[in-house]
N, C-alpha and C positions, 0 to 999 in steps of 0.2 A: 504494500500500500504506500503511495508517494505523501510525502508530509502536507501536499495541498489539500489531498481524501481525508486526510487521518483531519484537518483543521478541519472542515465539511462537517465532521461527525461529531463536532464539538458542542456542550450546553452552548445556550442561548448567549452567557453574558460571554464565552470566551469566540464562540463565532463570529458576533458583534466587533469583537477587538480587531478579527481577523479583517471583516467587512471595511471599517473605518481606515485600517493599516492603506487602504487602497483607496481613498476617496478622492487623493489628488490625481494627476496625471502624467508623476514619473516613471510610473510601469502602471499600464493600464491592467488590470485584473481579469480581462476578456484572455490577454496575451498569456496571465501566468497559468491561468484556466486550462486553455488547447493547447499548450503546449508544455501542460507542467512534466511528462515524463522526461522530455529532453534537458527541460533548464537546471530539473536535481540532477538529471547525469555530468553537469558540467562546475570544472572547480572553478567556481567564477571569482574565491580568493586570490589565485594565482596571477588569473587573469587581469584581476583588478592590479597586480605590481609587476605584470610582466607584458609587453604593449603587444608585444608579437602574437602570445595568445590571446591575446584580448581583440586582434584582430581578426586573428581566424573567427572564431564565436561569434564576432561582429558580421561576419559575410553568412554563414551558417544561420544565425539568426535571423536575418533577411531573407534567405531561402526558405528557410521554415513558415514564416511570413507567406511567402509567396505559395508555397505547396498549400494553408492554410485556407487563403484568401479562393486556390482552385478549387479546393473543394466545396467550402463555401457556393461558389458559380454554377454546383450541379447540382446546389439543393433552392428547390423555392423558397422556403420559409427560413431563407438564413439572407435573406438582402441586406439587410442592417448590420446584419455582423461581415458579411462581406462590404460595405462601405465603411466599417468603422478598422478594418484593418488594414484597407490601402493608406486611411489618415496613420495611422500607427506606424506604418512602413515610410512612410514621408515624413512624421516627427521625429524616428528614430536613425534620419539621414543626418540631423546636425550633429551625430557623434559621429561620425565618417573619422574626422580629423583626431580625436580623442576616446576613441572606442574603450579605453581603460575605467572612463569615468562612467560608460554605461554600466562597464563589468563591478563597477563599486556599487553602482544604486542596487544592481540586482542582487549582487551577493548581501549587501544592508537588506533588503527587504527577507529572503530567507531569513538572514539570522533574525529579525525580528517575530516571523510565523516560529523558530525556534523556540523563541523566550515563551511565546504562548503558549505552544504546546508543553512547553516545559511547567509553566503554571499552573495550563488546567491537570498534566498528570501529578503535579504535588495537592491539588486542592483535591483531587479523588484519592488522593492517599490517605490522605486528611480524613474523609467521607469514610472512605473502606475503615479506619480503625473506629470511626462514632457512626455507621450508620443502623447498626442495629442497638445500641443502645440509645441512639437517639431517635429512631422508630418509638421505642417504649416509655422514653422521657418523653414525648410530644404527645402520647396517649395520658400520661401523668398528669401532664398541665391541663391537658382538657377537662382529665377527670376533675384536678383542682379548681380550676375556672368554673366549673358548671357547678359545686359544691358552692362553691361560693355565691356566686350568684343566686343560687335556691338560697343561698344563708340570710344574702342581704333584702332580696324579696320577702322573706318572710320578717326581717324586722321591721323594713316598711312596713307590713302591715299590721305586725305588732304595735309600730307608734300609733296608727289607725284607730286601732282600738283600745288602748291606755283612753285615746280623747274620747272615747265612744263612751267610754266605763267611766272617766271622769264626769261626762253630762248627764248620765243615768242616774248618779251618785248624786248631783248637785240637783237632777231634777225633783228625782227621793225625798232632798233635804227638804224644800222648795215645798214641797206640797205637805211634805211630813209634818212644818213648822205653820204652816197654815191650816189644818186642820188643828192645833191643836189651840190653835186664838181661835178660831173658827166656834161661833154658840149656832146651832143647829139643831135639827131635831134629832132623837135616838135612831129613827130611821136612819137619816140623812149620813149620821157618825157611824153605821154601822156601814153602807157604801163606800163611805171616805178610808174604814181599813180593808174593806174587800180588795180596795183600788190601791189603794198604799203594798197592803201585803204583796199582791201581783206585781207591781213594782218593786218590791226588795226581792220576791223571790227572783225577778229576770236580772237585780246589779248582783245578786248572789251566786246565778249561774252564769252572767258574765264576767266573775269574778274566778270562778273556776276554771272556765274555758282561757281566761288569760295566761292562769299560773299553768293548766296543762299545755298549752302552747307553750310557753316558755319553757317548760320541761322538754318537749319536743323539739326545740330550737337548740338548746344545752346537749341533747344527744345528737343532732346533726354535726355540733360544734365539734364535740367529741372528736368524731370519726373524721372529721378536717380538719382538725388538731391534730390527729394522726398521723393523716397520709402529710401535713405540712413538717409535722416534728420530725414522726421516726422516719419517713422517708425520705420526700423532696429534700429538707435540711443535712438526713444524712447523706442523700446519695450526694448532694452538693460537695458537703464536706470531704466525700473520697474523691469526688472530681479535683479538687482542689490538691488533697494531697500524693494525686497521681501527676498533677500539671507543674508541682515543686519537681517532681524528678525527670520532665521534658515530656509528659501525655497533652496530644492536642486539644484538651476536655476544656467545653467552654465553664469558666467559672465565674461570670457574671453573678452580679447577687439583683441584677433589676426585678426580675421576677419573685423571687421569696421578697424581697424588700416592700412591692405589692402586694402581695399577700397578707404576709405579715400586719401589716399598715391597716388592711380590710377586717379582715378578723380581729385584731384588738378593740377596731373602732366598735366593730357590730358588738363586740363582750362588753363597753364602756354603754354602750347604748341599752343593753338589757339589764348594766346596773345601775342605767336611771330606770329603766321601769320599775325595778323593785324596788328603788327610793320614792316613786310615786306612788309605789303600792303602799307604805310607810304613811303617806302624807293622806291618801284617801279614809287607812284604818284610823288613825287622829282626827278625820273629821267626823268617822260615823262606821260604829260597828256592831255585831249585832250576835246573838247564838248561836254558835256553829260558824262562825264567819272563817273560811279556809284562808285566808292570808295570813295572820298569826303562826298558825301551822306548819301550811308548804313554804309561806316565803323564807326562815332559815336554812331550810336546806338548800335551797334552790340560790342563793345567795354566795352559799360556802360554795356550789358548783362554779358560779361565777367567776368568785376571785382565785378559786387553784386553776382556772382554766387561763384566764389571764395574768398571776403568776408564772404559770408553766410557758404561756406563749412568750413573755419579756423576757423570762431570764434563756428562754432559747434562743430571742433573737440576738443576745450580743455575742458577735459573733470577730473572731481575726480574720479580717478583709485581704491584707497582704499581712504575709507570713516573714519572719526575723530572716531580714539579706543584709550584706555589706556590698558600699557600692561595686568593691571592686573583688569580690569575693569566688569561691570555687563554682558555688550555686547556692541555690538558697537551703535557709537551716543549718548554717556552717560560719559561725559567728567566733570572731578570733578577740582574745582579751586585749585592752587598750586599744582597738579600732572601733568605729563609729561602725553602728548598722540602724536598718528601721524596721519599724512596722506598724501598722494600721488597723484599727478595732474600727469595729461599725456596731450601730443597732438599729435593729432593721425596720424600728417602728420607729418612722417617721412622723415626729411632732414637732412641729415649729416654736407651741409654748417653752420646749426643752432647749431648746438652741442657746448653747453656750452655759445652761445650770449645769449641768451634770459632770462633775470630776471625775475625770479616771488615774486611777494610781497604775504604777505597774512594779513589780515582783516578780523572784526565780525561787524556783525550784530547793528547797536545802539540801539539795542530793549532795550537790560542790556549792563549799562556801563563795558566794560574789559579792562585792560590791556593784548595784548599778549608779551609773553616773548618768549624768545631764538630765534633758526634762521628764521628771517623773509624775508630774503631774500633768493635763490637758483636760481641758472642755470639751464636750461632744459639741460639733457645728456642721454649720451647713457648708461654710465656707470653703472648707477643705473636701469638698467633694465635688464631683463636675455635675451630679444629676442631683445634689443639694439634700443627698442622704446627710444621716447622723453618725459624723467619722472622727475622729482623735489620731492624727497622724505624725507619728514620734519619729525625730528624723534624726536625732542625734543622740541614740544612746549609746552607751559603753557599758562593758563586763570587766570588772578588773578585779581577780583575786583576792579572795579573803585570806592573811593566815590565820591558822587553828592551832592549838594544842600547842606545838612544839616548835614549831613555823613552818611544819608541812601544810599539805592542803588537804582537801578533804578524801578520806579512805573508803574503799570501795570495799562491798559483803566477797564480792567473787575474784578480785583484783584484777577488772576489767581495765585494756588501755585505755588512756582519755581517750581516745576516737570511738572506742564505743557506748562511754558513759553519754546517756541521754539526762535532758536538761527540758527544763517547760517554762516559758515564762508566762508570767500570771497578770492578768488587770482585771480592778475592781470597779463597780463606781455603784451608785446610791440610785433606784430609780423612786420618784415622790410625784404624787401625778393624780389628783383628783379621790385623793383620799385613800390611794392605794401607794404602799410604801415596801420597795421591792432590794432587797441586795443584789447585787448582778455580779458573775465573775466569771468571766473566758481565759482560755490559754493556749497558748499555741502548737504549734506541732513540736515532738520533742527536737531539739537540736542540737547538734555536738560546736560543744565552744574548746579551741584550739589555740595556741602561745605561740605558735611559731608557722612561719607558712610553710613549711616541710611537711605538715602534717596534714593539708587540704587534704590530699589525694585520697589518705584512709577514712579521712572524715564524710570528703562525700560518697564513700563507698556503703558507709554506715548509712548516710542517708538514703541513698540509694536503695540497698536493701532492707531498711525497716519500713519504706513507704509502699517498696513493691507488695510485702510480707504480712502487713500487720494493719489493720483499720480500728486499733484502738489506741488511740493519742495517747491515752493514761499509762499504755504499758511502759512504761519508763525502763525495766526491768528487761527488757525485751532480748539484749545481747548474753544474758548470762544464760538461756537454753537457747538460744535464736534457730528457728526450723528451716529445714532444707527450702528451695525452691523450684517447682515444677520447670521443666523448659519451656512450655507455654507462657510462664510468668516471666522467665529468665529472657527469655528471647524477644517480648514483648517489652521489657523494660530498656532492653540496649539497643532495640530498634529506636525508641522515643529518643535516645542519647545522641543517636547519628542525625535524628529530624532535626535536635536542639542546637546543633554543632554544624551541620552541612546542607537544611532545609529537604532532606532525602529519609525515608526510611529503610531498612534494609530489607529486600525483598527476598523470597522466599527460597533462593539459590542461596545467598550468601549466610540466610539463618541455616542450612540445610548445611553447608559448610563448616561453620562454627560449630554446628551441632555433632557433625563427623567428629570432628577434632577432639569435642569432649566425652564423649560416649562410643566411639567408633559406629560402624553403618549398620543403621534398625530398622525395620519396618517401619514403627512409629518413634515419637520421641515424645508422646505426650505423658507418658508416664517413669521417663529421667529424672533425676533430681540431682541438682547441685548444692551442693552445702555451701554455708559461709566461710567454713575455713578455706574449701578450692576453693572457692572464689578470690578471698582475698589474704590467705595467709600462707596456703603451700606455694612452689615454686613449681611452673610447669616443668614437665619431665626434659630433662636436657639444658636447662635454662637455669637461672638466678634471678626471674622474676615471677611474680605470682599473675594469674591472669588477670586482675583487673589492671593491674601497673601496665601489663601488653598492651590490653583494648585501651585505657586513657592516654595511654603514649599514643594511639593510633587518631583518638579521638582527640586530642588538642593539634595532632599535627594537621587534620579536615579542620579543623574550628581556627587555625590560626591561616595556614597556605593552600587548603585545598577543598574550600568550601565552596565554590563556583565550580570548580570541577566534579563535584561530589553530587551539586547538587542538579546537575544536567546529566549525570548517569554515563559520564567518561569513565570514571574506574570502576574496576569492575569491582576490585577492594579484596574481600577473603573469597578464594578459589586457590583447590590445592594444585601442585604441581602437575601431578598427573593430569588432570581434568583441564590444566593450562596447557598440556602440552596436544591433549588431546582432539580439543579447540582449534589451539593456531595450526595442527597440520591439516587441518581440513581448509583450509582459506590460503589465500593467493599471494605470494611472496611478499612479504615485508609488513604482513601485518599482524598488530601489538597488542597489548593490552597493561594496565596498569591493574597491580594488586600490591597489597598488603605486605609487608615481612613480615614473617611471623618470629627471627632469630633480632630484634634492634628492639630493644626495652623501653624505649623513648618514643616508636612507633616510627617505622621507615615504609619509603613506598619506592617501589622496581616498577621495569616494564623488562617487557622480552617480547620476541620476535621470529619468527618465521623466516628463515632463509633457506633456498632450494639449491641445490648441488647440481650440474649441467646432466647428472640423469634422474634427474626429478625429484631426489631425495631430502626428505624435509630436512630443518637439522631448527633447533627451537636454543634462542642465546636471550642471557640473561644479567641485566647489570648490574651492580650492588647499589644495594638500597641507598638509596638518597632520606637524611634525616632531616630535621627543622635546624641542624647548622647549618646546611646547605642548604634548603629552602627558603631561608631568611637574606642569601644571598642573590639567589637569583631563583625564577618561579619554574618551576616545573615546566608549563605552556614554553618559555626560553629554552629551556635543557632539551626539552625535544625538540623543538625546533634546529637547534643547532647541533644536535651530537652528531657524531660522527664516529667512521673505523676505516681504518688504515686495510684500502683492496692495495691490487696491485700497484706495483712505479709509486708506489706511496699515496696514491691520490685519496683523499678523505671521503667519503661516500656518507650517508645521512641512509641507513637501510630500513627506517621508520616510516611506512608511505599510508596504510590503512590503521584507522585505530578499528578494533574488533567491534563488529564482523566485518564494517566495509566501506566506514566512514572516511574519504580522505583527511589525512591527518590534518592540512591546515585550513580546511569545514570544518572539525570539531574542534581545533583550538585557535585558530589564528584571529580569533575574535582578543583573545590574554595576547597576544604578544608586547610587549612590551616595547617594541622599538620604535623610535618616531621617527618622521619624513625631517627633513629640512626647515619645513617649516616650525615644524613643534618644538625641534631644539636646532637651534644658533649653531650648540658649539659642532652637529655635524656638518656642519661648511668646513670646516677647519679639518675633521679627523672623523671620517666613520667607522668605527670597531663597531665589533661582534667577537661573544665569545663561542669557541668552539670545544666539542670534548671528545679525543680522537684517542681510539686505540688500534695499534697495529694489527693485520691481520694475524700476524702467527701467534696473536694472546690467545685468538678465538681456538673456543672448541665447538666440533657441531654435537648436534642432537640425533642422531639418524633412528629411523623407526623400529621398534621393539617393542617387548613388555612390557605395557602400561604399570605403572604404581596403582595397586588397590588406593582406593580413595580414601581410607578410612587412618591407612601410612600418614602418620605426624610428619609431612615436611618438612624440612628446615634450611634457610638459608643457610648456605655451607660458610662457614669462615674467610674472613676475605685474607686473601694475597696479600702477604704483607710486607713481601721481597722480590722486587719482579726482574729485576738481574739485569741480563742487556738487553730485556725487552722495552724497556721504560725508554718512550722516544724524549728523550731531554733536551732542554738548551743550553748548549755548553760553547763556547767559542769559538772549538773544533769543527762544531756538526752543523751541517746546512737542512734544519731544521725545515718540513714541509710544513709547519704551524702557522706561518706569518708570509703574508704576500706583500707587495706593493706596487700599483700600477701609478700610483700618482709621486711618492716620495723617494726621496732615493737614500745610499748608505749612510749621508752624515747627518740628514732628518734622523733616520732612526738611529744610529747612535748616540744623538742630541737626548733623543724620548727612553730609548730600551735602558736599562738600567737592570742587569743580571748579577747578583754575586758583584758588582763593580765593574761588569765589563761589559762591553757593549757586543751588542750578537748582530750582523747584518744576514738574515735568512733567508735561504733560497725560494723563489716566489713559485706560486701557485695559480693558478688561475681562476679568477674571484668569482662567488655567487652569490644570487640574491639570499639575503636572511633567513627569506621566510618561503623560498621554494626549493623543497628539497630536491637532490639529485636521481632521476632515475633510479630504480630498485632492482639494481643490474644480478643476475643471477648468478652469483660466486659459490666456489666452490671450497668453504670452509674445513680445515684438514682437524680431524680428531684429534682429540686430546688424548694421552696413551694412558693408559688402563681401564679408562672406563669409558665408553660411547654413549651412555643413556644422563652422561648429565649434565646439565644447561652449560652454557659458556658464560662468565661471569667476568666485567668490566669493571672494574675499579674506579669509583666515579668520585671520590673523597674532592672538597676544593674546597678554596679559601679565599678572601677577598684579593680582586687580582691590577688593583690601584687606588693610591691617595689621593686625591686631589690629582695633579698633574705628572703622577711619580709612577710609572707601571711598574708591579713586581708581575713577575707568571713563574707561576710553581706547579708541583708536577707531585703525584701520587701514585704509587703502582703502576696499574696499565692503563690508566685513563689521563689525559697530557689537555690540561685549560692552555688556552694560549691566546691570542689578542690578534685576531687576520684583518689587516687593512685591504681596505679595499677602494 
């Protein structure tokens, strides 16, 4: 399906994007329509910085036009569209002279249907983890709403009749007090109580029928008391504390804060009826009068019902972060963090009365600093809830006893002692007088940032594991976790980190690794210790230290790439070899190291031998030292390996399955025109990263590795002898070309060891369009033919200011090619 179909089939708001993407007249959408098979088969990047392809394309694209427009002429019901393509064919003449700039509009416009597509499949990612729970939340609220609504219906018509039963009463009086001035005859007085009794008997039985309604309204409340406390409230509250550890769960509080706000009012308004029921028995009561009676009970339902709703709604809106923290719930002593109380009944009277204090936990003694005190207001909210938002608190160490700190029952480390911070405040409100006290989720407070990592590991798995805040206790048996749970909670890690979640090969991977290959894996379990205390087998780190190594290096340099589904990430060797030898020479893929503690990422490659024979090479992982240097999208771009006559070759042409390389990255390149930087008038570099042929070893086809085989990147080369192509004074160096400067320019610039190197030239290429993917015949590595070729990719910064150094690592040689 061509990426034009696939936008076609998209909802409405992301087809819309697609629609409007074309409203102007720089590529008419008729043209990208008929002719979308050919325009995705063409690298219009290349094109776009190379004029000669950009020419060809340009004459191709006019014939295409023209074969278009014939066809068109042999159907009747296409006139329109044959006159609107000869205009098309005659606008698309004024690039005749500059056919490059057309090749940039067009390759601009794919990369923009790219982005969209890339959106709408992260927003169905989104959808796929919430849509069947949010199927049965959307039933919830209904049910809530429609509960509601019957509630408030029926108070209406409760006030109705409070007034009903008040004029019955007054009329009672009314005639009561006038028959008894009243001088008449015995007849006449004995009419007056026939008429009178009939009368008390109907404010008596309207007097009954109110208090059973009210009884009736008290049990509706009930059971929407219910579904608003134990449910909606809680399911809230786990939405919340799955979205602390990167779950897409919406955690809006607008809706309960409605809620909330309706149902108090309605419970305030049935404890005016029973205070007018109060003020009717004071005017006029009588034998057997049921309001004395039923009204205390019905009273006492009142206020635990409105108790119970207040002190539920004060609730922790945002949950205890530092700004510059691991994640949230990871709160470190002497740093500032915040967080946010709300209550969710909304009363303007309360605006600014109501103090909240805030308090820890005595598990570990703390001092807290800054504002501990705050007013509920409106102020501090954007929808004019009632919020208290503490922005500058601090946890700073108590000493105890001896001048140690506080001692644990099971001598658990700080990273797994849990912590709860407390707020109180007063609620006083129309005669009902309420204590209130929320707390937050428990959190690990840490002394040192060395200690983030295990802290948010703790948090991590108490949020995945545990949906009761109170268990503070939680680490000293802490229970295994399902793969379901496990895999579902590290998926949300990669969303939080690289806007991607990991799809159903890469959990299926991970899942190999720690269980080896099952049928199912829904009934695995990983414990807390593998998790985060043993060290993987063969290694000196434990797995979460692997995956957060993996996961700061997406969240710091490879989160545009992660999040457009370039790497392919965890795939094991086998399954990567098995892959690239089915696809067409030189194409790659990026994954994961599973042997760099800090989290590295490799590519490897596909090379074919002159009798067809695959051979799969492989380069050492690149870590965030070297990523902070230069981007990944640069490194492929310019790497390179030493074929024959020394010439540097770039054998990276398809990223997997079949993407041209500079389609899927040349959007990151980093390099700018002339225009963007000055100083290339003066000097255009580029770096290059070149290893000799005879480093390489090929792959030739054999006996796949069982999948379930723990891969590991082999050790890298750490003596590479006289293979290391070096800059040395002696050696005429194929690293550095020059067509424009000559030896005492670069003697003036090079600066090696103190001596200056004038290097034998090469013949320069464009940046960003690599070299033909020529079919070389890579020579085996001796003893073993089944495993990757491995390039030595280590580098360092390779100039100060105006000062070049170039340094050299194993089998991988950075070097500076003017061009």
């Amino acid at each position: 399906m061509t990426q034009w179909e696939r936008l076609q089939q998209l909802d409405t708001v992301y087809s819309q994007r697609a629609f409007d993407l074309y409203n102007g007249d720089e590529f008419p959408m008729d043209v990208r329509h008929y002719l979308a098979h050919w325009i995705e088969g063409q690298d219009w990047e290349r094109a776009s910085r190379d004029s000669s392809q950009a020419a060809f394309l340009f004459q191709v694209l006019l014939e295409n036009l023209d074969n278009q427009f014939s066809r068109f002429a042999q159907e009747r019901d296409s006139f329109l569209l044959q006159r609107n393509f000869r205009r098309y064919k005659q606008n698309f003449q004024k690039y005749q002279e500059e056919p490059y700039t057309l090749a940039t509009i067009i390759n601009w416009f794919l990369v923009k249907e790219k982005g969209i597509l890339n959106d709408a499949e992260l927003a169905q990612q989104v959808q796929t983890l919430q849509v069947q729970p949010a199927a049965m939340e959307l039933e919830s609220q209904r049910q809530v709403e429609k509960r509601l609504k019957d509630l408030k219906t029926k108070v209406e018509v409760m006030e109705h009749s409070i007034r009903c039963l008040e004029e019955q009463q007054d009329e009672f009086d009314f005639k009561y007090q006038t028959h008894r001035m009243d001088s008449c005859t015995a007849e006449e007085k004995k009419k007056q109580l026939e008429g009178l009794q009939k009368m008390l008997n109907a404010v008596d039985n309207c007097r009954r029928n109110f208090l059973s309604d009210i009884s009736a309204i008290l049990n509706a409340a009930d059971v929407l008391c219910s579904a608003l406390i134990d449910e909606e409230l809680v399911e809230w509250k786990r939405r919340q504390q799955k979205s602390c550890i990167g779950a897409p769960d919406d955690t809006s509080l607008e809706h309960l804060e409605k809620w909330f706000t309706q149902i108090i009012e309605c419970m305030f308004q049935l404890q005016m009826f029973l205070q007018k029921l109060d003020e009717l028995v004071g005017k006029m009561t009588y034998e057997n009068d049921p309001i004395p009676v039923q009204k205390p009970p019905l009273q006492s339902r009142v206020d635990t019902l409105l108790t119970h709703l207040i002190k539920s709604s004060f609730v922790v809106e945002n949950q205890p972060s530092m700004p510059q923290g691991r994640g949230l719930l990871v709160l470190r002593t002497n740093v500032q963090f915040s967080v946010k109380v709300r209550l969710l009944y909304k009363v303007p009277e309360l605006n600014h009365v109501m103090k909240v204090t805030v308090s820890v936990n005595k598990f570990r003694k703390f001092n807290v600093l800054g504002t501990l005190s705050k007013a509920l207001n409106m102020a501090e909210s954007m929808n004019g809830g009632m919020v208290a938002d503490f922005r500058h608190l601090t946890l700073k160490d108590r000493k105890v006893g001896g001048g140690g700190k506080g001692i644990n029952d099971l001598s658990l480390s700080v990273t797994e002692e849990l912590h709860r911070i407390t707020f109180q405040t007063q609620f006083d409100y129309q005669g009902l007088s309420v204590p209130l006290e929320t707390s937050s989720l428990p959190v690990v407070v840490i002394s040192n940032s060395s200690q983030q990592q295990s802290a948010w590991a703790s948090v991590l798995w108490f949020n995945m594991l545990c949906p009761d805040p109170e268990n503070v206790k939680f680490f000293e048996t802490s229970p295994a976790a399902t793969w379901p749970q496990f895999g579902e909670m590290l998926s949300w890690q990669f969303l939080s980190c690289g806007k991607r979640c990991l799809h159903n090969d890469q959990l299926e991977t991970l899942a190999i690794k720690l269980f080896g290959k099952q049928q199912s894996y829904d009934n695995c379990k990983i414990s807390w210790t593998k998790f985060s205390k043993e060290n993987l087998p063969d290694t000196n780190f434990t797995l979460w230290v692997w995956l957060d190594g993996i996961l700061n290096l997406v969240k710091l340099y490879l989160s545009d790439l992660w999040s457009d589904g370039s790497i392919m990430g965890f795939v094991s060797k086998g399954k990567e070899r098995l892959l690239l030898k089915k696809k067409q020479n030189g194409t790659f893929l990026l994954r994961f190291s599973e042997s760099i503690k800090d989290g590295g990422i490799t590519f490897s490659w596909v090379q074919y031998a002159n009798d067809g024979t695959p051979s799969v090479h492989t380069v050492k992982p690149f870590t965030s030292t070297d990523l902070k240097q230069i981007a990944l999208p640069d490194i492929l771009c310019n790497f390179r390996i030493m074929v024959a006559e020394n010439i540097p070759v770039n054998p990276l042409c398809y990223l997997y399955p079949n993407t041209p390389k500079d389609q899927a990255f040349g959007k990151y390149y980093s390099e700018k025109t002339e225009e963007e930087n000055p100083y290339l008038k003066y000097l255009k570099t580029k770096l290059v990263f070149v290893s000799k042929e005879n480093s390489c070893s090929g792959v030739r086809e054999g006996p796949e590795s069982d999948l379930c085989t723990q891969d590991r990147d082999p050790p890298s080369i750490s003596d590479a002898g006289d293979e290391d192509v070096l800059l040395r004074e002696s050696e005429k160096s194929p690293m550095l070309s020059s067509s424009t400067t000559d030896a005492d320019i670069l003697n003036s610039m090079l600066d090696i060891d103190g001596e200056s190197t004038v290097p034998k030239p090469f013949p320069a290429t464009s940046p960003h369009i690599s070299l033909s993917c020529l079919h070389q015949n890579f020579p085996e590595s001796a003893g073993d033919n089944l495993e990757e070729a491995h390039f030595t990719d280590t580098f360092q910064e390779f100039f100060n200011e105006i000062n070049f150094q170039i340094q050299q690592e194993d089998n991988v040689n950075l070097a500076l090619a003017l061009s």
